[in-house]
SEKOLDO-194652 format. One record per residue (C-alpha): residue in one letter; x, y, z. Coordinates in steps of 0.05 Angstrom, whole numbers, plus 5000, padded with zeros to 4 digits. Each point is the difference from the previous one (the first is absolute). Example, Ala and Ser with C-alpha at 12.3 -4.5 7.8 and 13.67 -1.06 7.14 Angstrom:
% SEKOLDO-194652
A524649105156S502750694987
//
This chain:
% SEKOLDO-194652
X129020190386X499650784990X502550435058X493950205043X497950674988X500650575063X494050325011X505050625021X499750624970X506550314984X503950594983X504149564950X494149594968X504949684955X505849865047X500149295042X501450175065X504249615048X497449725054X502550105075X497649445048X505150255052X504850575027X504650105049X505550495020X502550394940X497749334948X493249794966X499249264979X495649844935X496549404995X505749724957X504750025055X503350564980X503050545043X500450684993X503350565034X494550575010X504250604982X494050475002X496449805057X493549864974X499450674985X504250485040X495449675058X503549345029X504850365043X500549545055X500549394963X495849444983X496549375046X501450395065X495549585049X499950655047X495450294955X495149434978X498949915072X497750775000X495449904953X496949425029X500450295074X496050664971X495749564969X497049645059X500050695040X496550444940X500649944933X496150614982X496350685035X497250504965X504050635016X495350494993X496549765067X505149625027X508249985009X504749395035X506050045046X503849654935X498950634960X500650455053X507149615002X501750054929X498950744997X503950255051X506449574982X498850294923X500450705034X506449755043X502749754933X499450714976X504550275062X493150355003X500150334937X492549754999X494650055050X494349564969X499049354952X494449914961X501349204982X497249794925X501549284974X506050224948X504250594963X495050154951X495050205058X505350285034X501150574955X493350164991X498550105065X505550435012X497850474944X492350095027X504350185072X503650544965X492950144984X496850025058X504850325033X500050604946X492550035011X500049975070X506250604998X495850514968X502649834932X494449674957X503050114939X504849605006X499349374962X505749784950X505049515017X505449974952X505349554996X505749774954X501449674937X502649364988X497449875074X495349355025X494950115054X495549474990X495549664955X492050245017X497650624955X502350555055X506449705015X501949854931X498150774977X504550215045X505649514974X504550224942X501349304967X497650104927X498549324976X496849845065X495650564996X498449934919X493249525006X497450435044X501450754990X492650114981X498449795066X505450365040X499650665039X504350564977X504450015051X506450514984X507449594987X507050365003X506649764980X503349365046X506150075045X503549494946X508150285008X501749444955X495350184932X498250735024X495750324971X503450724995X506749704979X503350215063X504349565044X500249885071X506650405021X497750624966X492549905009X495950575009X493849505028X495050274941X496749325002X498250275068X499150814983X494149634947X496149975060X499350795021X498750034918X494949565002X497050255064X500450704965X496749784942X493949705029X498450455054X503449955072X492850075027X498049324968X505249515016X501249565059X504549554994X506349744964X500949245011X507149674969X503949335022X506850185048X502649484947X498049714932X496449425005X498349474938X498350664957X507150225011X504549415024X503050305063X501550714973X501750355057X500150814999X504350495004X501550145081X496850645005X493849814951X495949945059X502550555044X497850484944X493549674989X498650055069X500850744997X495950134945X494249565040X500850515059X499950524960X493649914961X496749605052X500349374966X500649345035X504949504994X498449344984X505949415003X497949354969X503349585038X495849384972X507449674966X505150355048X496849925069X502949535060X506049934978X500049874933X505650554992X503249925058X496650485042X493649945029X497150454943X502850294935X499150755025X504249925054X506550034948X497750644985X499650365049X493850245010X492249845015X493949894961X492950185032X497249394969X501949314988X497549424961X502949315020X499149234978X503249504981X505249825058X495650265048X497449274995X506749744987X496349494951X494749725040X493950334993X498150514955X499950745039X501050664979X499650645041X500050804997X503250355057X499450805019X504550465047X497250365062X498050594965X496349644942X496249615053X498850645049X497350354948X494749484979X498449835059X499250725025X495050184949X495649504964X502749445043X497149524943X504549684955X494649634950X504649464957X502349315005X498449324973X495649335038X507649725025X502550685014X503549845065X498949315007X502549565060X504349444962X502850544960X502350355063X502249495037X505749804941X500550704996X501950105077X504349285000X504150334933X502650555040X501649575052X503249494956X504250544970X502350335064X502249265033X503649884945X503650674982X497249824933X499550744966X508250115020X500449314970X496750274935X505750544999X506249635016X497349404945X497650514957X507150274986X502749324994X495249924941X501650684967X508249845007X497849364967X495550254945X506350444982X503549434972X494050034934X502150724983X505549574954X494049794961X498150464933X492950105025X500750225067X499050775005X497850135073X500749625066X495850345059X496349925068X499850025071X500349485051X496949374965X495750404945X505349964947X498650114921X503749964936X498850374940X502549694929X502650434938X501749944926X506150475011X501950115069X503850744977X493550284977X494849645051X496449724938X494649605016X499049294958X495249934956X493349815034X498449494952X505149525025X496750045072X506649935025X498549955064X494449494998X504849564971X504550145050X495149855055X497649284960X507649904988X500449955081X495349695023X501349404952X506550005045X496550065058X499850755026X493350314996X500450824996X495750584975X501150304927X497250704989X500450484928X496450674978X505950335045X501150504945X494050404989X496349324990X503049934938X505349575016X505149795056X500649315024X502449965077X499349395051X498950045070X502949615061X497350005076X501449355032X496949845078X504550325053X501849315018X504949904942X506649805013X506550124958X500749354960X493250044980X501750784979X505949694959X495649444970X494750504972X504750544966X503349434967X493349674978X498750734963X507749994977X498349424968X492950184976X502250634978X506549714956X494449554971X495250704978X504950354974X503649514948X492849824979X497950614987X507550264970X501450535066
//
């Protein structure tokens, strides 16, 4: 009897994908009885684990009160709720959440704000956001113009809005052959060039991720990256927007990525583990002045989306911050995120490994033909793809990336576990890629 066909439409047409039929804690189970240890957590999103009853019964409980209200007419005590323990979360770096239903919308939003508040400031010129290359932001046509992934952006450049990239904060493959002990931050100086170049009266905003997400593995900048990007902002009166869609609650090991930097953005995008991988919510979050100005003006903010600020999303939202405070779960992402990276340091023996890198529990690893020169592998091995099959045939299931140099090449792989991980399961899933990656590289001669 053939296999029934799935009516599903997928990114991978050709690929048979395996199914899940149940999850709990840091494992999914296929339908084959297989285990396997969930070393990216879903997606950078299952931070507290999976099969926590605490938060099924939240969604059911929000359910029977009120699924859904329209927030343009109406609000609920449950979003009220979820917005002011975002702005707590923020030590009250932020004043107001605008909630969306993921990242993507996330970002977007944040980038109308910067917007609207320009508008509402007296400067109405001031339009262009740019951003970063070799950068993700999302996946809908104004997110993804703003992102600097190449190949992810190739189908549709026709489509996209020009939207202004600069160099990344990449220390390891930098892009003006400098390195981090002598730096003199140009990845950062780009931005007063770029500003320059297009006009100070006409830009509004610079958006970036504190730390690299699946575009860049975990590439963390240099340590006064931001503080000079945050001067250039003030001094051209250009907002700051931090995605924090990949690093925020916890992920590494602070509440949010900015905070090991030092300073604080006027704008942020979140998502992800602000639903700590039950429901799918997003949301954009301004400081006092941002806010005061708007509201002080216009008073009209005139974006959004039909679940914008929906009750179920809120109320996992609200019970996530919660969860993570009861359970000291974002020092936990720090003290068993540096277990993993003193564990991961045990591959640097192997040929390929150039780069291991990451905060808390977002930790990446970038692979090399010659570690001396940085070289990357040729991209027609999709190193890294193999990698990630090699894996999950042995039962670890994490995220494979490439395109990190330039988009030409560059094969990395990405690792974010749930905050719930404990140290033998750490020490079962570097030696699943020890093993995987032993396997790669005598295939493909390393």
């Amino acid at each position: 009897m053939s296999e029934k066909e799935s009516h599903v439409l997928n990114m991978l047409m050709r690929r048979k994908h395996t199914a899940i039929v149940r999850a709990e804690g840091v494992y999914l189970y296929d339908d084959a009885g297989n285990r396997i240890l969930d070393g990216i957590g879903g997606v950078i999103l299952c931070n507290l684990g999976h099969g926590l009853d605490v938060m099924a019964d939240t969604l059911r409980d929000q359910a029977k009160t009120a699924s859904f209200v329209y927030r343009l007419d109406f609000t609920t005590p449950v979003l009220e709720e979820a917005a002011e323990k975002v702005c707590a979360a923020t030590r009250a770096a932020m004043e107001k959440v605008f909630f969306v239903s993921g990242g993507s919308e996330a970002t977007e939003i944040a980038v109308k704000l910067a917007r609207k508040y320009h508008i509402d400031n007296g400067d109405p010129s001031k339009y262009k956001v740019i951003s970063r290359w070799i950068s993700y932001h999302g996946n809908t046509m104004g997110a993804l113009a703003m992102s600097g992934m190449p190949m992810r952006r190739a189908d549709y450049i026709p489509m996209l809005g020009d939207t202004p990239h600069i160099a990344p904060a990449y220390c390891y493959r930098c892009w003006y052959g400098q390195e981090p002990s002598s730096c003199n931050l140009a990845c950062a100086q780009a931005l007063e060039n770029e500003i320059m170049c297009l006009g100070p009266e006409t830009v509004a905003a610079f958006i970036a991720e504190p730390i690299g997400g699946t575009s860049l593995c975990a590439a963390v900048p240099h340590k006064d990256y931001f503080k000079r990007i945050r001067q250039i902002c003030d001094r051209f009166n250009v907002l700051l927007i931090a995605d924090e869609v990949m690093t925020g609650f916890g992920r590494t090991g602070k509440w949010f990525g900015y905070e090991h930097f030092g300073i604080q953005p006027d704008i942020m995008a979140m998502g992800k583990g602000l639903g700590g991988g039950y429901f799918p919510i997003g949301a954009a979050a301004v400081s006092r002045r941002i806010y005061e100005t708007i509201h002080a003006a216009s008073g009209y903010f005139g974006a959004g989306f039909s679940w914008a600020g929906n009750p179920m999303g809120a109320a996992v939202a609200a019970k996530t911050i919660d969860y993570l405070r009861r359970h000291d779960l974002v020092a936990r992402s720090h003290a068993m995120g540096l277990y993993l990276d003193s564990c991961l340091q045990s591959l640097k023996s192997h040929p390929t490994v150039g780069d291991i890198r990451g905060r808390g529990l977002l930790r990446g690893i970038e692979f090399v033909k010659d570690k001396a020169l940085r070289t990357p592998l040729d991209p027609d091995l999709k190193f890294s793809i193999q990698l990630g099959e090699e894996a999950l045939k042995r039962g670890l299931y994490l995220q494979s990336s490439n395109g990190n140099d330039r988009g030409r090449a560059g094969d990395m792989i990405l690792l974010g576990p749930p905050y719930i991980i404990e140290r033998p399961q750490i020490e079962e899933m570097v030696a699943i890629i020890d093993a995987a990656l032993t396997v790669v590289e005598q295939r493909n001669h390393c």
